[in-house]
C-alpha positions as a Markdown table, in Angstrom:
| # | Residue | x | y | z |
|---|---|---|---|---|
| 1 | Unk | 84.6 | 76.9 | 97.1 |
| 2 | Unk | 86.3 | 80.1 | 99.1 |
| 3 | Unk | 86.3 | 82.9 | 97.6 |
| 4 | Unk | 87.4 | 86.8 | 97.8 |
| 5 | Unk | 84.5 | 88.5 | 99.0 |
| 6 | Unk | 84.1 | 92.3 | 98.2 |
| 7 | Unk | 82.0 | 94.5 | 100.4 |
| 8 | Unk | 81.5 | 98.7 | 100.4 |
| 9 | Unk | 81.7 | 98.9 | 103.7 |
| 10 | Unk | 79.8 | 100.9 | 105.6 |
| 11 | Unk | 79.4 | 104.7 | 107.6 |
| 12 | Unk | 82.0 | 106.9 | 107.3 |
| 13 | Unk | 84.5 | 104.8 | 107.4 |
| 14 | Unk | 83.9 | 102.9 | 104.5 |
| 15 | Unk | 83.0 | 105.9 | 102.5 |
| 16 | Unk | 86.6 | 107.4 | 103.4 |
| 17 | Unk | 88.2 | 104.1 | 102.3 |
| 18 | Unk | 86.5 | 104.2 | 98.6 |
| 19 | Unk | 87.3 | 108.0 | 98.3 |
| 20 | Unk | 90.9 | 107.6 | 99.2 |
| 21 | Unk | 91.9 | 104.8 | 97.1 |
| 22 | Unk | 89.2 | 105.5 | 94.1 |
| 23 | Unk | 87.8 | 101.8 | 95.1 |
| 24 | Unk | 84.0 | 100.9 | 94.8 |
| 25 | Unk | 85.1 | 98.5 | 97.4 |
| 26 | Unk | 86.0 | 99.8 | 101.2 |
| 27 | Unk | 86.6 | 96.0 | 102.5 |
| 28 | Unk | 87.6 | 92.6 | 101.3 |
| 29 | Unk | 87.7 | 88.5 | 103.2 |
| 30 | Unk | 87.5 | 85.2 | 102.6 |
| 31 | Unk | 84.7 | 83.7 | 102.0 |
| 32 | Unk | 84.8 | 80.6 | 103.4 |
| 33 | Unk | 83.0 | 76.8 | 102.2 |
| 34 | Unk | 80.9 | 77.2 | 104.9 |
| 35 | Unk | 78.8 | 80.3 | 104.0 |
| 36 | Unk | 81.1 | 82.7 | 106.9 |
| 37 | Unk | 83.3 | 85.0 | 106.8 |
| 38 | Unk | 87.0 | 85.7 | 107.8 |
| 39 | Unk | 88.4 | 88.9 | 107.5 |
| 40 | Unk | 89.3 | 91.8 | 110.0 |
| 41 | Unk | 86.8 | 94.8 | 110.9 |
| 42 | Unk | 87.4 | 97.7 | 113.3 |
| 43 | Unk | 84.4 | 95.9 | 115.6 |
| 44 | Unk | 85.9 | 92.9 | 115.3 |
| 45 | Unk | 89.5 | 92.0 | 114.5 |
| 46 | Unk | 90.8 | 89.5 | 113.0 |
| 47 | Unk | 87.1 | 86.8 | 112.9 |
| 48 | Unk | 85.0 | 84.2 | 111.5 |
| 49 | Unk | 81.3 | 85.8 | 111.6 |
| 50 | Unk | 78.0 | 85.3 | 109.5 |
| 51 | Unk | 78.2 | 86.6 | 105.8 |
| 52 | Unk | 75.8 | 89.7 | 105.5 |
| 53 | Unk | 75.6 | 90.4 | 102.1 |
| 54 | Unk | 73.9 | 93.3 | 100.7 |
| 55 | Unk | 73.5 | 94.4 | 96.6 |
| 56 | Unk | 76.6 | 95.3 | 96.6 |
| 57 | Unk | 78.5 | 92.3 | 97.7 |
| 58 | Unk | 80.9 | 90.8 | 95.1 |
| 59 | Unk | 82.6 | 87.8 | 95.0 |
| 60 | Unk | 85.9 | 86.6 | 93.1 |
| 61 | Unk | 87.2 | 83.6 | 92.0 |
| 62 | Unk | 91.2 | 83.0 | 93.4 |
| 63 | Unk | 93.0 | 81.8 | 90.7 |
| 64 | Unk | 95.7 | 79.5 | 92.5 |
| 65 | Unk | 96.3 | 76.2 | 93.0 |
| 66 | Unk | 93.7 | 74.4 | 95.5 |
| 67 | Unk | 96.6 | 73.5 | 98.1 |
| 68 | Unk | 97.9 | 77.3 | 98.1 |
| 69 | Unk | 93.8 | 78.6 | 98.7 |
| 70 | Unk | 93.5 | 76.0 | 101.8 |
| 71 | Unk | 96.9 | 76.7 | 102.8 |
| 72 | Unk | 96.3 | 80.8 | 102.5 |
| 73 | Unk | 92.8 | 80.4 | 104.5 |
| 74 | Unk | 94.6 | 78.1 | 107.4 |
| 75 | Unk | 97.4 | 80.9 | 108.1 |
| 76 | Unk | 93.9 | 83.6 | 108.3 |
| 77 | Unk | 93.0 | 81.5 | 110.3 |
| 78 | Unk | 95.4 | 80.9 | 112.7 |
| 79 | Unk | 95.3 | 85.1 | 113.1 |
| 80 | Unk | 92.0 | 84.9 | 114.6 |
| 81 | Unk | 91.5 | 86.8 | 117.6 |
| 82 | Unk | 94.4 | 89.5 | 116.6 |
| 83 | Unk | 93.7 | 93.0 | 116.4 |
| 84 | Unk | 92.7 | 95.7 | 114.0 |
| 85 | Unk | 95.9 | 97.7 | 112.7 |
| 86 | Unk | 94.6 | 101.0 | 113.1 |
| 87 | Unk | 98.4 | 101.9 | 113.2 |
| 88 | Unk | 98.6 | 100.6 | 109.8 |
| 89 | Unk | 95.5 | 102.5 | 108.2 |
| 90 | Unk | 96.8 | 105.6 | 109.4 |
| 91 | Unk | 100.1 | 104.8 | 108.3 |
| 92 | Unk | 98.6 | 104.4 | 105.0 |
| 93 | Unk | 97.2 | 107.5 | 105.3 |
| 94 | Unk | 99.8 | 109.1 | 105.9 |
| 95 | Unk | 102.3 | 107.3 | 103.6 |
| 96 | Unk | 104.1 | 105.9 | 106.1 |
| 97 | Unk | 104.5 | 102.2 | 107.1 |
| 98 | Unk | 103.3 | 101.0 | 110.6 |
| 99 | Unk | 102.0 | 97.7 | 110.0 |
| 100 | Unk | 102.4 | 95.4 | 113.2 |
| 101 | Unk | 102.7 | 91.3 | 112.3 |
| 102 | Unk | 100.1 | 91.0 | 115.6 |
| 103 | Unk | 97.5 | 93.2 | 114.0 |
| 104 | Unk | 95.9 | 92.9 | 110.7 |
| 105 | Unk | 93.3 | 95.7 | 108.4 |
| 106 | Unk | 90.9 | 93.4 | 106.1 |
| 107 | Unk | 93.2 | 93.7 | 102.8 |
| 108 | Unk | 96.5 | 93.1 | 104.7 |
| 109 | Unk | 94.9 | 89.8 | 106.3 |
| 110 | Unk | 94.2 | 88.5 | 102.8 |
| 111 | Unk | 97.5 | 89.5 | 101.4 |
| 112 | Unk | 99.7 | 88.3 | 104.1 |
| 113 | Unk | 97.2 | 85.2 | 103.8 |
| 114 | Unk | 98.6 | 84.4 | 100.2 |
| 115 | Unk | 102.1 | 85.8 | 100.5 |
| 116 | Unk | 102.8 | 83.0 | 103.5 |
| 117 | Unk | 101.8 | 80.8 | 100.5 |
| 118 | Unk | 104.6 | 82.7 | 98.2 |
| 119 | Unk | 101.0 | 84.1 | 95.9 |
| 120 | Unk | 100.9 | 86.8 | 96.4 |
| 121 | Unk | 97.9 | 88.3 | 94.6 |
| 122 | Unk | 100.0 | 92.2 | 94.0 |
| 123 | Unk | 103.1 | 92.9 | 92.4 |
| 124 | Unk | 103.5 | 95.1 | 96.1 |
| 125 | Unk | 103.6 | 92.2 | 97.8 |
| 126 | Unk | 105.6 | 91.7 | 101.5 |
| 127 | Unk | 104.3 | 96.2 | 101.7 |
| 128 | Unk | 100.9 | 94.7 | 103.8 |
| 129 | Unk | 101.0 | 98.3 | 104.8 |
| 130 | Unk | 100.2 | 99.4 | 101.4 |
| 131 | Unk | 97.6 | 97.1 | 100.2 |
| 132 | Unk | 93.9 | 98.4 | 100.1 |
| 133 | Unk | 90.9 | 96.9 | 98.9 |
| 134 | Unk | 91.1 | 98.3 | 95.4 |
| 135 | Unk | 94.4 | 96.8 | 95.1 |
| 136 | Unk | 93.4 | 93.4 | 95.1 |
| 137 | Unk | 90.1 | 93.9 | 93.1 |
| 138 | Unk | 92.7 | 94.8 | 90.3 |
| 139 | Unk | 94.7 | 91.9 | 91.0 |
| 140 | Unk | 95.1 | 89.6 | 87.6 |
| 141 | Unk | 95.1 | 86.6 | 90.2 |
| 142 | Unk | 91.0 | 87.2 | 90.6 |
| 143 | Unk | 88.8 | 86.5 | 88.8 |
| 144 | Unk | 84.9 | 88.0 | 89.5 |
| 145 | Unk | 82.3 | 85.8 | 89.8 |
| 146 | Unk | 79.1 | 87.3 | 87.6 |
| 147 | Unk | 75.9 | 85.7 | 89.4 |
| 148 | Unk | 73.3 | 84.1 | 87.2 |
| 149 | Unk | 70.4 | 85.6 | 86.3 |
């Protein structure tokens, strides 16, 4: 089952991230029925990697239709190998918007992922440039997965 998988991030950077947008969560993917990830890091881009998960990794539950999650995850897909927006997070920064279609920050992959599927999981939805983290932990179309004990 893929799911929305929540990380903290890491360094400085991730720190920053939870700070500005009063998140406990600095970066958000897919993850996928295989066990990987896709989503977009600074290192990496837009990618499919190994899942590293650490204690405080969280997974959610998408509550859509089955045909809109594989649809979602084939369009992330097809944007592997595209930049980081770095122009975008410092738009966001600075309240301005400079997201670029050919680049993609980890929360703009997944909502741009589920907007091309017309579910969008914010009410902000087609402002990629505006959508962090903590705004899709808050979305009402995720659901969080509590492990078993």
């Amino acid at each position: 089952m893929t799911t929305i998988r929540f990380t903290r991030g890491t360094g400085f950077g991730g720190a920053v991230v939870r700070i500005a947008t009063w998140s406990p969560f600095a970066h958000v993917g897919f993850k996928l029925d295989d066990g990987k990830v896709l989503d977009a890091t600074p290192d990496f881009g837009v990618s499919i990697r190994d899942a590293i998960d650490d204690e405080t990794t969280e997974y959610w539950k998408i509550l859509a239709p089955r045909q809109h999650i594989a649809d979602a995850v084939s369009y992330a897909t097809r944007q592997v190998g595209k930049p980081y927006d770095w122009n975008a997070i410092y738009g966001l920064i600075l309240r301005k918007d400079w997201h670029e279609d050919s680049k993609f920050f980890c929360s703009e992959l997944v909502e741009a992922a589920f907007d091309f599927v017309h579910w969008p999981l914010v009410r902000d939805a087609g402002r990629l440039d505006r959508i962090t983290p903590r705004d899709l932990l808050l979305s009402p179309r995720l659901a969080k997965i509590v492990a078993k004990a």
